[in-house]
MOPAC internal coordinates of N, CA, C and O (Angstrom, degrees):
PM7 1SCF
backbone

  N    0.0000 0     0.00 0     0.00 0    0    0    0
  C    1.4524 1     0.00 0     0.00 0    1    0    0
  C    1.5153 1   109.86 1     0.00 0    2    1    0
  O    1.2310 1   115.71 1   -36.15 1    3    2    1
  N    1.1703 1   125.75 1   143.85 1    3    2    1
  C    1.4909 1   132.64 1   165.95 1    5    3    2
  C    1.4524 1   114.42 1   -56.97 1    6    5    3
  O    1.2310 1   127.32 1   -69.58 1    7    6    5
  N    1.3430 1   103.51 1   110.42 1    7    6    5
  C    1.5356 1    98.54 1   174.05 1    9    7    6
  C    1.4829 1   118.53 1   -69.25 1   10    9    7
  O    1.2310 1   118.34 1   156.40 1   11   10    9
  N    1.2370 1   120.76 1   -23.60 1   11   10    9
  C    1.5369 1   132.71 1  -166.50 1   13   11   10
  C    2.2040 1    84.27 1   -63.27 1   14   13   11
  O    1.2310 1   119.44 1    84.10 1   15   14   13
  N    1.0279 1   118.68 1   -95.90 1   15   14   13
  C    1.4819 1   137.48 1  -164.08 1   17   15   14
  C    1.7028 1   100.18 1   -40.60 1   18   17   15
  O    1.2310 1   130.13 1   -68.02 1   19   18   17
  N    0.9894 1    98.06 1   111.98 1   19   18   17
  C    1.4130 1   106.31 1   154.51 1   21   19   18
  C    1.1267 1   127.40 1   -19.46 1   22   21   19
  O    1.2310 1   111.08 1   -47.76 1   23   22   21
  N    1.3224 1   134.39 1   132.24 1   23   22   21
  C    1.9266 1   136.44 1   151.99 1   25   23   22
  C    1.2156 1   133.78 1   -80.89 1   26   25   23
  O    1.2310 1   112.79 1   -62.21 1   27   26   25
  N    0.9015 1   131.21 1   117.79 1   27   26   25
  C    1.6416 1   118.89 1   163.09 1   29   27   26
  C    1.2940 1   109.29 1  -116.39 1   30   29   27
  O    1.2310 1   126.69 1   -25.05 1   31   30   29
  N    1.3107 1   104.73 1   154.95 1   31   30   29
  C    1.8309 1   105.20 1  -176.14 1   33   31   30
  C    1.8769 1    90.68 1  -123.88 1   34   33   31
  O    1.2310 1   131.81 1   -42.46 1   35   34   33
  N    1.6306 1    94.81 1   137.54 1   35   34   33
  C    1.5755 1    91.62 1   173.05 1   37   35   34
  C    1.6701 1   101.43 1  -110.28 1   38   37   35
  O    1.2310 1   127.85 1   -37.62 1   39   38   37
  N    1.1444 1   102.49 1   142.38 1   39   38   37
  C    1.8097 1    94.95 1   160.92 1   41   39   38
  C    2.1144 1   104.09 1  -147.70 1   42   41   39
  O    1.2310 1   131.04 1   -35.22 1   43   42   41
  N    0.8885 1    96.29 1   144.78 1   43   42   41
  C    1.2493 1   118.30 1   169.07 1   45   43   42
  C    1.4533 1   160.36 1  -139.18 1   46   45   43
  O    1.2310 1   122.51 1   -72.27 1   47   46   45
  N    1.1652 1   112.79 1   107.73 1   47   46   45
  C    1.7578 1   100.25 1  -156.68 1   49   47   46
  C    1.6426 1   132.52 1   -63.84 1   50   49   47
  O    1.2310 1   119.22 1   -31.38 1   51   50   49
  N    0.8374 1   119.10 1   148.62 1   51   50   49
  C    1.3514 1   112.78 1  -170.90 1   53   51   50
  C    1.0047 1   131.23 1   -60.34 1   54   53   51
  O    1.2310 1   100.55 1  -121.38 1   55   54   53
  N    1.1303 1   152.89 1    58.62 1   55   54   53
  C    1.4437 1   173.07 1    89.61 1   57   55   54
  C    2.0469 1   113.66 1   -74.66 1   58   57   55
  O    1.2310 1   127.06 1   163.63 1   59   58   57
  N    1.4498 1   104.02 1   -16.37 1   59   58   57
  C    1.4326 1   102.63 1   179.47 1   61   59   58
  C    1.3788 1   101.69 1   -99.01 1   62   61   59
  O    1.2310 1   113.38 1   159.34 1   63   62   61
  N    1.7099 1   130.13 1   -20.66 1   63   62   61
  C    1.3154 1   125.69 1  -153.99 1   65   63   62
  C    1.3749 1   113.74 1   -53.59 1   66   65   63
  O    1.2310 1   120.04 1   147.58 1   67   66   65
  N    1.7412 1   117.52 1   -32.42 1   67   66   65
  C    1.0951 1   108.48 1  -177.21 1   69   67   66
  C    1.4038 1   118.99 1   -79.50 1   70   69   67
  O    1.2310 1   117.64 1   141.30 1   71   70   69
  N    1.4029 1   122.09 1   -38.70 1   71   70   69
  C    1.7236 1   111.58 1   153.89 1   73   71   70
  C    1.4249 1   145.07 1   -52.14 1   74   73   71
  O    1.2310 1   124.83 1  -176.83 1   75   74   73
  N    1.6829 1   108.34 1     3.17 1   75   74   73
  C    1.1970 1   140.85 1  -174.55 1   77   75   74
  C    1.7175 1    98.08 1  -102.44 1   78   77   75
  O    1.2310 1   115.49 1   130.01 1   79   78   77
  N    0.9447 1   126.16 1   -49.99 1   79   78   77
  C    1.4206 1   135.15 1   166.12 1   81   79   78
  C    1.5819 1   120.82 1   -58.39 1   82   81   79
  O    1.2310 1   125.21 1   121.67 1   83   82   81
  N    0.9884 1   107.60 1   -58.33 1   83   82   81
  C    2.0350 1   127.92 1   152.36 1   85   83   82
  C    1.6948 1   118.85 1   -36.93 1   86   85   83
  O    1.2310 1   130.25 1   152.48 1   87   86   85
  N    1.2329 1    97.83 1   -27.52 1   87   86   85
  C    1.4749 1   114.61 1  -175.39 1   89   87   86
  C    1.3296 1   106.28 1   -84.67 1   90   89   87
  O    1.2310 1   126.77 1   119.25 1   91   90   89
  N    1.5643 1   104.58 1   -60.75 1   91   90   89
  C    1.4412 1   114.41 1  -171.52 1   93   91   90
  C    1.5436 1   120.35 1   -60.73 1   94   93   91
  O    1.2310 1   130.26 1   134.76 1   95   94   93
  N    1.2290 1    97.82 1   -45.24 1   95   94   93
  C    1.5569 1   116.51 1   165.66 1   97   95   94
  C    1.6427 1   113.84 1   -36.34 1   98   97   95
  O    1.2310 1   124.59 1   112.21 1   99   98   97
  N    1.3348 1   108.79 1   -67.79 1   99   98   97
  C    1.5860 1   128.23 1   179.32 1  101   99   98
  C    1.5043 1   100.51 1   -51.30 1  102  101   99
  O    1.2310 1   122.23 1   122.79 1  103  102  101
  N    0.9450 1   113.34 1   -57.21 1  103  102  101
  C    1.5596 1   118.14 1  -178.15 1  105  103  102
  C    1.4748 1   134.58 1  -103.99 1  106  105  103
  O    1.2310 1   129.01 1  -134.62 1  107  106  105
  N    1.4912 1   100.24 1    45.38 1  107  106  105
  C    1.7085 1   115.95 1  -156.65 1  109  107  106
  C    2.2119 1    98.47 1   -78.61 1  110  109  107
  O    1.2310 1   132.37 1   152.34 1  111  110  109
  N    1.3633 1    93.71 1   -27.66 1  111  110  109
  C    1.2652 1   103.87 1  -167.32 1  113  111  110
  C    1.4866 1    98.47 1   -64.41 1  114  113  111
  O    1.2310 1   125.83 1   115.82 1  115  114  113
  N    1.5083 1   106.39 1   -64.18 1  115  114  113
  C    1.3915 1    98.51 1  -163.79 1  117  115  114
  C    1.5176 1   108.34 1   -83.32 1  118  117  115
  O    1.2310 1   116.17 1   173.62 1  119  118  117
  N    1.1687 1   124.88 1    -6.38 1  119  118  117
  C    1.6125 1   129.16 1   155.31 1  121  119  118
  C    1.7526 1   124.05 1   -44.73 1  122  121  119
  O    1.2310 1   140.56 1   146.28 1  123  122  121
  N    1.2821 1    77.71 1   -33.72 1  123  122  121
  C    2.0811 1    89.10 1  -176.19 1  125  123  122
  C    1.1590 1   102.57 1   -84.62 1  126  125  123
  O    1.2310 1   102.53 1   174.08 1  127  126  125
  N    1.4206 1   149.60 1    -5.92 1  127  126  125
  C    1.3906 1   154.51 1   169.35 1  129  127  126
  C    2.0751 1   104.65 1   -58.67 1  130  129  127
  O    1.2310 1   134.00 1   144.72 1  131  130  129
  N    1.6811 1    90.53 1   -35.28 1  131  130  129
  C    1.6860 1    88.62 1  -165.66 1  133  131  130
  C    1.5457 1    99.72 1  -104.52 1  134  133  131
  O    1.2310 1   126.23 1     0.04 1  135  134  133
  N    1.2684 1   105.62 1  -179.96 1  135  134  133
  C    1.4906 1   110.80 1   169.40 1  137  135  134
  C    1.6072 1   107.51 1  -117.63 1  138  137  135
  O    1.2310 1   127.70 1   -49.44 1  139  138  137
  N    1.4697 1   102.77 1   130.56 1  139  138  137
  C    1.5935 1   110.03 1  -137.11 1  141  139  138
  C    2.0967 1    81.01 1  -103.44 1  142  141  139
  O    1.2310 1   117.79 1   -32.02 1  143  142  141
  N    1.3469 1   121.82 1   147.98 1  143  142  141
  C    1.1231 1   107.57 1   127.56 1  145  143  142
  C    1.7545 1   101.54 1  -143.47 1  146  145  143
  O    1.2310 1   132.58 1    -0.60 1  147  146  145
  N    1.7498 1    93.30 1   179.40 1  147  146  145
  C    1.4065 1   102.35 1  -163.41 1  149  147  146
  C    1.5224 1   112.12 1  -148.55 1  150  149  147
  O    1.2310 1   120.51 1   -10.06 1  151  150  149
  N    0.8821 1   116.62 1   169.94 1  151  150  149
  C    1.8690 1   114.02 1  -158.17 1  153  151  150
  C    2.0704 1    76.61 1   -95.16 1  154  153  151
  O    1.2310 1   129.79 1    -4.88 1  155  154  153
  N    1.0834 1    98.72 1   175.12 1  155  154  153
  C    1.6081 1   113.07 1  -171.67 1  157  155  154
  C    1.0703 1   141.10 1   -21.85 1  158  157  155
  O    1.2310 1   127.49 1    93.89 1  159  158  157
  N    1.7311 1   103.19 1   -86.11 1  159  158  157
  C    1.1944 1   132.60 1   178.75 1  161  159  158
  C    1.7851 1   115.75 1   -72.51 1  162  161  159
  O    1.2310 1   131.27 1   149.55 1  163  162  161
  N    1.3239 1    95.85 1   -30.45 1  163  162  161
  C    1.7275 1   106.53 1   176.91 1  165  163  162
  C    1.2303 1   114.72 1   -75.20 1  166  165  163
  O    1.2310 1   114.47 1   149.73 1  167  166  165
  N    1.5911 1   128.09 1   -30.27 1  167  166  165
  C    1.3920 1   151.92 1   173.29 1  169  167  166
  C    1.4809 1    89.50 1   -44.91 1  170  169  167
  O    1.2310 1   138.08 1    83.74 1  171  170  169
  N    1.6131 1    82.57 1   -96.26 1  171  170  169
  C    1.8903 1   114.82 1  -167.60 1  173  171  170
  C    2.0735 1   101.76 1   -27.03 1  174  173  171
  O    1.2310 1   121.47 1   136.00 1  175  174  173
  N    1.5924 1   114.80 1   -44.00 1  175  174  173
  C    1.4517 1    95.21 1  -170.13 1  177  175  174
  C    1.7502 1   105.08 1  -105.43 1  178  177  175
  O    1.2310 1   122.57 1  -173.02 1  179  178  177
  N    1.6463 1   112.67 1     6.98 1  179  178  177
  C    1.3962 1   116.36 1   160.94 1  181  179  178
  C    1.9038 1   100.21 1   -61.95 1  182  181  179
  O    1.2310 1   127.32 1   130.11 1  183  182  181
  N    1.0988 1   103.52 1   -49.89 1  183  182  181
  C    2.0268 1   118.17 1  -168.37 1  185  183  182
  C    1.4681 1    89.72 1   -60.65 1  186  185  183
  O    1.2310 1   121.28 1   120.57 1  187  186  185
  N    1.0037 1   115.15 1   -59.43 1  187  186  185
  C    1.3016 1    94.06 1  -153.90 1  189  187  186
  C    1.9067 1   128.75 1   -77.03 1  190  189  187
  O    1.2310 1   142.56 1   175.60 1  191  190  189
  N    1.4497 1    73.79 1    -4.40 1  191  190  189
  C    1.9463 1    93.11 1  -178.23 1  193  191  190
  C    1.3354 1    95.70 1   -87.86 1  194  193  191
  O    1.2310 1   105.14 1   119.35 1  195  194  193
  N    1.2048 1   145.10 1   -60.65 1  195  194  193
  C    1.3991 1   161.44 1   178.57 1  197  195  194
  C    1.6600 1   109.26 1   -89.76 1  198  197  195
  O    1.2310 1   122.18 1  -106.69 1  199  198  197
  N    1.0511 1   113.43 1    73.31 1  199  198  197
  C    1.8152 1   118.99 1   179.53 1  201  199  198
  C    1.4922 1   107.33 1   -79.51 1  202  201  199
  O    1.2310 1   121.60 1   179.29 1  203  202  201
  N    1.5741 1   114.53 1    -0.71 1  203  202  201
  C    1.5439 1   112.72 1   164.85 1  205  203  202
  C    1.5211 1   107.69 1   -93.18 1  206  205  203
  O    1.2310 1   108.86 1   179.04 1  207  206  205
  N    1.1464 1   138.45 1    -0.96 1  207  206  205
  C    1.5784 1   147.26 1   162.54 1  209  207  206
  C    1.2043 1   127.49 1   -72.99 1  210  209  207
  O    1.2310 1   124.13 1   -84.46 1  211  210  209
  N    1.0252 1   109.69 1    95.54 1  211  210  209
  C    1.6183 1   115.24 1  -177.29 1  213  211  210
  C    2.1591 1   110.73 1   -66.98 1  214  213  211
  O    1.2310 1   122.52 1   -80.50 1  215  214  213
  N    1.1941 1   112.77 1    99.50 1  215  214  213
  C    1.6582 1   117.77 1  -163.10 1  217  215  214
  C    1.3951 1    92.16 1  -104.17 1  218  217  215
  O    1.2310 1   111.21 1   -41.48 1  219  218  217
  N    1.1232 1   134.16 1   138.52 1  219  218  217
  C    1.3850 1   136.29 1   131.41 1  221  219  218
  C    1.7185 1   129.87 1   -82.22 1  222  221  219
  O    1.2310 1   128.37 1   -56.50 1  223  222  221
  N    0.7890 1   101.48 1   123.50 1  223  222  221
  C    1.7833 1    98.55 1  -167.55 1  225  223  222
  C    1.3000 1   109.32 1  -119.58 1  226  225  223
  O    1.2310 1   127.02 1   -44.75 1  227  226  225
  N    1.4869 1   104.10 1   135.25 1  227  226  225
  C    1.2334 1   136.31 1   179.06 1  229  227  226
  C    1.1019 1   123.31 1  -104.74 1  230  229  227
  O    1.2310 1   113.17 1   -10.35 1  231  230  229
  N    1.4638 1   130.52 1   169.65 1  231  230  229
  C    1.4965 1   129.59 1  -165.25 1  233  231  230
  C    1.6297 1    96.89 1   -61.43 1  234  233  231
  O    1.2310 1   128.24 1   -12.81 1  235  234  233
  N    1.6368 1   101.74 1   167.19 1  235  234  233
  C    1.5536 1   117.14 1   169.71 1  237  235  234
  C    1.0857 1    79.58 1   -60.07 1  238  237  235
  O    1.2310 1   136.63 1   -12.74 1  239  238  237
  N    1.9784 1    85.41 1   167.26 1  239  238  237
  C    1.7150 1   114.35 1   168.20 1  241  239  238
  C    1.4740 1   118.62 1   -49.73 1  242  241  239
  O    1.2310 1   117.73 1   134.06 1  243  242  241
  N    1.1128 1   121.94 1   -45.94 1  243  242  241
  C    1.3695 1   132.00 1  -144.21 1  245  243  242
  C    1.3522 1    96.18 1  -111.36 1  246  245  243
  O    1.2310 1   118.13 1   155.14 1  247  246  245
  N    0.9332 1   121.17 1   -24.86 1  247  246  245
  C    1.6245 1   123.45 1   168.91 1  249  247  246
  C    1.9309 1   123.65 1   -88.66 1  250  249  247
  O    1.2310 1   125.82 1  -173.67 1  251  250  249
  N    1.2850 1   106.42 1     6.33 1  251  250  249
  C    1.2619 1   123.96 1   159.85 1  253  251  250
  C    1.3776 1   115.19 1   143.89 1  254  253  251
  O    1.2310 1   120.01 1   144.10 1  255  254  253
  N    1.7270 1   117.59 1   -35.90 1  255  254  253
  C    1.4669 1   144.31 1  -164.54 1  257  255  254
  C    1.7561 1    91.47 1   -44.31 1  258  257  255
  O    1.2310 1   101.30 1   146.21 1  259  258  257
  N    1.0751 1   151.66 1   -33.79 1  259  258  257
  C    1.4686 1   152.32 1  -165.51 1  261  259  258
  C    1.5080 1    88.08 1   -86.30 1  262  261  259
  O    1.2310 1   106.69 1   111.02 1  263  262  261
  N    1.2390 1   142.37 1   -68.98 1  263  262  261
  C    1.2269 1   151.34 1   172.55 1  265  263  262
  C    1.6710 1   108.95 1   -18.63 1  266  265  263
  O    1.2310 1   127.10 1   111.81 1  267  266  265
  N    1.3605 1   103.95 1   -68.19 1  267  266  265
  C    1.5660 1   119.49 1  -160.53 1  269  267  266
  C    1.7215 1   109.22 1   -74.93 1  270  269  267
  O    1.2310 1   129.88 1   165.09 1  271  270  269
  N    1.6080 1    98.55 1   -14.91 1  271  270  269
  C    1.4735 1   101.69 1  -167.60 1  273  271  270
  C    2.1308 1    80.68 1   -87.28 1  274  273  271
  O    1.2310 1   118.01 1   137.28 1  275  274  273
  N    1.4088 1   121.40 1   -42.72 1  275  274  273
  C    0.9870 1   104.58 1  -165.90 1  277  275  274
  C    1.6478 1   118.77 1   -69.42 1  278  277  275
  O    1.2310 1   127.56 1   165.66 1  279  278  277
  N    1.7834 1   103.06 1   -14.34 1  279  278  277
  C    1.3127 1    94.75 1   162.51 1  281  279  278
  C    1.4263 1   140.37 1   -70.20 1  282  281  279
  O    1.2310 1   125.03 1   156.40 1  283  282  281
  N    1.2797 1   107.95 1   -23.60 1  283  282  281
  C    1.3172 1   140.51 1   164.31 1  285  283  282
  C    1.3750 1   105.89 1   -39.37 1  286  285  283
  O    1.2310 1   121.55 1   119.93 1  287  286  285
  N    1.4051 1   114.64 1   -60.07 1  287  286  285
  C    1.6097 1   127.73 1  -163.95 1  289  287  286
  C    1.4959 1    92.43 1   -56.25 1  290  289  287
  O    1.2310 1   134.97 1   101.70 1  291  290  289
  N    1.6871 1    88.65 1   -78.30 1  291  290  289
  C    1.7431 1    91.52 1  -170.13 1  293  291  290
  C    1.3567 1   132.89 1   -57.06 1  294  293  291
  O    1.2310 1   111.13 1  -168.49 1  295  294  293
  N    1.5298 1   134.30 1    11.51 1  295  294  293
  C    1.4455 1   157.95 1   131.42 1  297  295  294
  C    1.1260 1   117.19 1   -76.66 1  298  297  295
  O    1.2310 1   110.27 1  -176.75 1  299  298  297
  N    1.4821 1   135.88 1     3.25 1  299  298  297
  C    1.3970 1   144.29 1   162.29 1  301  299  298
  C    1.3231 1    97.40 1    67.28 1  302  301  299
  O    1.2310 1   111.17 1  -142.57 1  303  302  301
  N    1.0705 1   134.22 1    37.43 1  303  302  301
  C    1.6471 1   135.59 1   159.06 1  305  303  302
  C    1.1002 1   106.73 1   -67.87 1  306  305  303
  O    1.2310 1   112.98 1   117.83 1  307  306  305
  N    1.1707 1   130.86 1   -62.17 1  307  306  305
  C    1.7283 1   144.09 1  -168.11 1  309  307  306
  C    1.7542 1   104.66 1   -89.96 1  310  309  307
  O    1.2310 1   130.96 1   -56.13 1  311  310  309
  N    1.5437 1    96.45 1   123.87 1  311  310  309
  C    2.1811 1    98.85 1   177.97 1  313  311  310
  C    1.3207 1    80.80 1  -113.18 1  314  313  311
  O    1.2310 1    98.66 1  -162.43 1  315  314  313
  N    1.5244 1   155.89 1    17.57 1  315  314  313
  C    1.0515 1   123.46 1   162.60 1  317  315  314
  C    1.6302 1   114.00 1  -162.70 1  318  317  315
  O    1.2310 1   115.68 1   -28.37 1  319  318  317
  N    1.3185 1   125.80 1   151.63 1  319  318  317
  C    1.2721 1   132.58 1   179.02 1  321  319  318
  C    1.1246 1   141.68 1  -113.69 1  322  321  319
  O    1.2310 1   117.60 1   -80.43 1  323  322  321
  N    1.6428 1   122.17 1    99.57 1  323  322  321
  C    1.4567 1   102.38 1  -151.13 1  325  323  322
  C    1.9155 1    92.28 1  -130.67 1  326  325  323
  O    1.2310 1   135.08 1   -86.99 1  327  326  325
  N    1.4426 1    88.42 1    93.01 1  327  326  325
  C    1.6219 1   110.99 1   178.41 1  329  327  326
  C    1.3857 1   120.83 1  -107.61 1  330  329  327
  O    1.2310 1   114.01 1   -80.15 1  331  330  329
  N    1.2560 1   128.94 1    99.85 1  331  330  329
  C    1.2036 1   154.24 1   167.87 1  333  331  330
  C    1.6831 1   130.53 1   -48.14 1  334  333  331
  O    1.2310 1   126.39 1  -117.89 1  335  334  333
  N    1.5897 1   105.31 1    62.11 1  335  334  333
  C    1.3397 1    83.63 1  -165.45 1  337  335  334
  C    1.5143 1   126.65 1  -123.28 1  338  337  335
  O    1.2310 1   124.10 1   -32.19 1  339  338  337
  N    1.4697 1   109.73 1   147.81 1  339  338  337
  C    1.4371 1   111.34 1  -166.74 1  341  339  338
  C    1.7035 1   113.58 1   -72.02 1  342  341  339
  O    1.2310 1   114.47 1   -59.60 1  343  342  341
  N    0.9244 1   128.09 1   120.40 1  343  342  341
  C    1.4643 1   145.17 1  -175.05 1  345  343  342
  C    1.3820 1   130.36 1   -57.47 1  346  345  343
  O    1.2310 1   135.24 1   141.30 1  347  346  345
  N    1.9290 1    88.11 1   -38.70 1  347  346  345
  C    1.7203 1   102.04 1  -173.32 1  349  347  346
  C    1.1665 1    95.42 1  -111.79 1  350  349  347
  O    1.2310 1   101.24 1  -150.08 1  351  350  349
  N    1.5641 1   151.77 1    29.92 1  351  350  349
  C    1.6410 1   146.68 1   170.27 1  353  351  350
  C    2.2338 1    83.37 1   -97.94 1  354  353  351
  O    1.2310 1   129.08 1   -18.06 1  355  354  353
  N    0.9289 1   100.11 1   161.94 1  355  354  353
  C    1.5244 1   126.97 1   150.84 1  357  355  354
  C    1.5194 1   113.57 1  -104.60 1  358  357  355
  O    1.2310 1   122.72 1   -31.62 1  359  358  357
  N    1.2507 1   112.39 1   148.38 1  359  358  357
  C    1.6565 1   116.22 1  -155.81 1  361  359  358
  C    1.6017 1   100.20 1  -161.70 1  362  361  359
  O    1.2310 1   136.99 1   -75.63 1  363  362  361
  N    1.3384 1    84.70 1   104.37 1  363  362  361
  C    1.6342 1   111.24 1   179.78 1  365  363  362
  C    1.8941 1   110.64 1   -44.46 1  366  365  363
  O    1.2310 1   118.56 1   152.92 1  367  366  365
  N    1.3262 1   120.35 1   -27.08 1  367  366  365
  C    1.4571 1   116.32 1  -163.34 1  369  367  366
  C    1.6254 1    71.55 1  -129.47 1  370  369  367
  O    1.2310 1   107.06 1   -99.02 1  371  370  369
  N    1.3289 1   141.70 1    80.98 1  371  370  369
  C    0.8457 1   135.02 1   132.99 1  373  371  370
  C    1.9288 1   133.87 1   -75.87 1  374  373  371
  O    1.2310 1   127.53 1   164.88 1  375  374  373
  N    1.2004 1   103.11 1   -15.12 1  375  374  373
  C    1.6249 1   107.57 1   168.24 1  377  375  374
  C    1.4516 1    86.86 1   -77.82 1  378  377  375
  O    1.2310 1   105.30 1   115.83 1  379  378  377
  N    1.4303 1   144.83 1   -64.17 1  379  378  377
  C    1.4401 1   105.73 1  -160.55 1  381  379  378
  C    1.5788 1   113.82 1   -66.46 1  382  381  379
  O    1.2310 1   117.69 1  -178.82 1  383  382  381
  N    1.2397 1   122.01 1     1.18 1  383  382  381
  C    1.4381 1   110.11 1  -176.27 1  385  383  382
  C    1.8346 1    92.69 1   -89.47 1  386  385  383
  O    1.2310 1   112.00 1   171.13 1  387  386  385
  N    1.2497 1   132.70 1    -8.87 1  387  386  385
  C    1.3185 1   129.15 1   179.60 1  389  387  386
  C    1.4254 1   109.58 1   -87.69 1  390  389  387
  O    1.2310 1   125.27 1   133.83 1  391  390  389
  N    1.3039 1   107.48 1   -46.17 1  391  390  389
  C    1.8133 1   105.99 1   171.96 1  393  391  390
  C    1.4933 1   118.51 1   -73.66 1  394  393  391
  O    1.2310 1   108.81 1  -167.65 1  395  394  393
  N    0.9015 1   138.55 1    12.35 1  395  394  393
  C    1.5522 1   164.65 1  -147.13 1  397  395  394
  C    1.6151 1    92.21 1  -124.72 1  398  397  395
  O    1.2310 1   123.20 1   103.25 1  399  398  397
  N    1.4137 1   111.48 1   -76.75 1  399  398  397
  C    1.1156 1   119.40 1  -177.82 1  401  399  398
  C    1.3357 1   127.03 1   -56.50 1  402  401  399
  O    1.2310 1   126.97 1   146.99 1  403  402  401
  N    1.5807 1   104.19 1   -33.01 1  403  402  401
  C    1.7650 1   112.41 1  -178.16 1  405  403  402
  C    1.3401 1   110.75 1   -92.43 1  406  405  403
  O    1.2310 1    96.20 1   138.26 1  407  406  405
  N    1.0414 1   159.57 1   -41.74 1  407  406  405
  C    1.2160 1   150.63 1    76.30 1  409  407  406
  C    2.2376 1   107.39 1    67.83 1  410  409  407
  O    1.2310 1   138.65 1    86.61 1  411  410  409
  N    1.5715 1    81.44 1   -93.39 1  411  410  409
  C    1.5809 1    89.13 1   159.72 1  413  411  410
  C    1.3630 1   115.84 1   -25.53 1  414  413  411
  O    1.2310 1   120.26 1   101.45 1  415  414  413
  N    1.3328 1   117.10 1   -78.55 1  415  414  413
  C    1.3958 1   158.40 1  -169.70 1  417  415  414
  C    1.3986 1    85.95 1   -49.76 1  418  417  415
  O    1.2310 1   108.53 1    98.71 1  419  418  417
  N    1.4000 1   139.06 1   -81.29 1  419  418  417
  C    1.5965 1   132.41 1  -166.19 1  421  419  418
  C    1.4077 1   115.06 1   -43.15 1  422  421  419
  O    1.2310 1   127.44 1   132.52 1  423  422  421
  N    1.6657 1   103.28 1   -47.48 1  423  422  421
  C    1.2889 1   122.45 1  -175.58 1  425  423  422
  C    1.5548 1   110.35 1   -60.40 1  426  425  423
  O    1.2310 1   123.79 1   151.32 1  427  426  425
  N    1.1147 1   110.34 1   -28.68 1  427  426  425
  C    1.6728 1   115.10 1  -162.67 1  429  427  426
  C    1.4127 1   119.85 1    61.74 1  430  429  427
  O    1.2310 1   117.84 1  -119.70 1  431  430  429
  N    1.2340 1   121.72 1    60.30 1  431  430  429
  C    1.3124 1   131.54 1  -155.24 1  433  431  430
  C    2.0871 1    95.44 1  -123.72 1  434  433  431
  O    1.2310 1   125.33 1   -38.42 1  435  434  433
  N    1.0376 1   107.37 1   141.58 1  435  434  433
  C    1.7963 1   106.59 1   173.91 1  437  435  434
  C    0.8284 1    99.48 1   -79.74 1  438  437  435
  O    1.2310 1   118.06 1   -48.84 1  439  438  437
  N    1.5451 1   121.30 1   131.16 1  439  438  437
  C    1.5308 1   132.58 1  -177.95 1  441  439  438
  C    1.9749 1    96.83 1  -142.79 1  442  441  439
  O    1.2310 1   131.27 1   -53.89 1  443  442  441
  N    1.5927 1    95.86 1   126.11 1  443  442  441
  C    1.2961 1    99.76 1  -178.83 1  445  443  442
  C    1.7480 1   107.45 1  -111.20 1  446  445  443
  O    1.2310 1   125.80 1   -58.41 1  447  446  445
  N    1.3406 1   106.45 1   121.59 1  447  446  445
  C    1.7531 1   110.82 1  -176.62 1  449  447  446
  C    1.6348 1   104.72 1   -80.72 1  450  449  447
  O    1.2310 1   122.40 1   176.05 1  451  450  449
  N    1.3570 1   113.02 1    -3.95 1  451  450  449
  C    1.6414 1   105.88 1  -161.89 1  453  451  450
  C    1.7516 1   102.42 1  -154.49 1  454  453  451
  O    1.2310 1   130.85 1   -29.93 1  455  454  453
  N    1.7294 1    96.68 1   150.07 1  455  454  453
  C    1.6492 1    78.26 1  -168.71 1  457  455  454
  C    1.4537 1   107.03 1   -70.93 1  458  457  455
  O    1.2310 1   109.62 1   175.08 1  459  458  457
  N    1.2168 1   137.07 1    -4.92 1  459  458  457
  C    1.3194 1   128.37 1  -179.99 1  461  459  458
  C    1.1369 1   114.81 1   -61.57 1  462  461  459
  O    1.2310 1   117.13 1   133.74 1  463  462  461
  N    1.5859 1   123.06 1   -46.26 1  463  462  461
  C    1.5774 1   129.76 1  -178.19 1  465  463  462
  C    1.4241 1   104.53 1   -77.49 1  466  465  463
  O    1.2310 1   111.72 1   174.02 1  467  466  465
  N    1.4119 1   133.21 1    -5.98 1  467  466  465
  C    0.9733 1   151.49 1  -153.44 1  469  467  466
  C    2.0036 1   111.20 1  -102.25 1  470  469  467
  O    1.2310 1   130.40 1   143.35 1  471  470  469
  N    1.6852 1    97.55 1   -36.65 1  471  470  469
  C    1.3036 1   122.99 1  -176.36 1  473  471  470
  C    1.3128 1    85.12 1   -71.20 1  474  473  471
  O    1.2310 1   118.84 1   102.42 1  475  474  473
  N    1.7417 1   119.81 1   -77.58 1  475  474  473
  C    1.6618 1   139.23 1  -157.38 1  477  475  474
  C    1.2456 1    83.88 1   -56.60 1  478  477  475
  O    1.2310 1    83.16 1   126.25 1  479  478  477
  N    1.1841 1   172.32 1   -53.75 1  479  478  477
  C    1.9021 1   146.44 1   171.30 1  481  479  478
  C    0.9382 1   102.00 1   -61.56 1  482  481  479
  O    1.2310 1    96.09 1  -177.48 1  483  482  481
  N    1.1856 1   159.73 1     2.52 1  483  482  481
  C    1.4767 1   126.62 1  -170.93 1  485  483  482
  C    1.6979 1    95.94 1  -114.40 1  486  485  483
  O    1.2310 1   133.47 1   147.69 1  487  486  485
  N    1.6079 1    91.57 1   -32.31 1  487  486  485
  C    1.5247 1    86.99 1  -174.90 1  489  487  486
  C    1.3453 1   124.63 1   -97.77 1  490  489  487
  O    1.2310 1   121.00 1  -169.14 1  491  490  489
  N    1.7401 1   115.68 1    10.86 1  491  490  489
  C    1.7411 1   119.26 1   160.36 1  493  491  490
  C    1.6774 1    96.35 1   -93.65 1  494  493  491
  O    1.2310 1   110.12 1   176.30 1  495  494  493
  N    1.2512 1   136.15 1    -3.70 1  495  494  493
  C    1.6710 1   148.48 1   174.96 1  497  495  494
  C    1.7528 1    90.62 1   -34.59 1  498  497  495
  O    1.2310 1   120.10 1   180.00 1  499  498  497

C-alpha cells in the first residue's frame, strides 16, 4: 500500500450496508483521494456501486476482516474509521466489533459509528 495516501477502512453491518453504499456513492469523489480498504461484503458492493473506487477487500467481519482492519490500525495503515453500525441487530462476533473500536480509540484515529459523523469527516477532508 502507499504509505504517502491516506487509509480509510469502511465496514458495515448488515442492515447499514446499504447506507454504506449511499455514502460512498455521495462521496465517491472525495473517497478516491484515499486508499480505501474494507472488510468483504461491504468492499465487494462498495466496488461495485462506485467502479471508479479503487477498494481492497478483506475478509467478512466475522470471518476475520474486523481483525485485519484492526491490524491495520495498530501498524498505522489505516488514519481513519468509517464503521457503520446497526445498534438494534445482535452480532455474534461482537467482541471483535469492540476491539475494532478500542483499538481506534488507543490509536487516536477518527472513527465515525454513524453516517452523520461520517458526513463531518469527509467534509473537513
Amino acid at each position: 500500500m502507499d504509505p504517502v495516501q491516506p487509509c480509510i477502512a469502511l465496514i458495515a453491518h448488515d442492515e447499514k450496508k446499504d447506507d454504506m453504499v449511499d455514502f460512498a456513492r455521495v462521496h465517491q469523489a472525495a473517497l478516491s483521494k484515499y486508499r480505501i480498504v474494507a472488510t468483504g461484503t461491504t468492499g465487494g458492493r462498495v466496488q461495485d456501486a462506485c467502479p471508479g473506487l479503487q477498494v481492497t477487500r478483506l475478509k467478512s467481519g466475522p470471518l476475520g476482516g474486523d481483525q485485519q482492519i484492526g491490524a491495520m490500525i495498530a501498524s498505522g495503515d489505516v488514519s481513519m474509521l468509517i464503521f457503520f453500525i446497526d445498534p438494534l441487530s445482535a452480532l455474534p462476533h461482537d467482541v471483535d466489533v469492540k476491539a475494532l473500536t478500542r483499538l481506534a480509540t488507543v490509536y487516536d484515529i477518527p472513527m465515525a459509528l454513524n453516517r452523520a459523523t461520517a458526513e463531518n469527516f469527509i467534509a473537513f477532508q
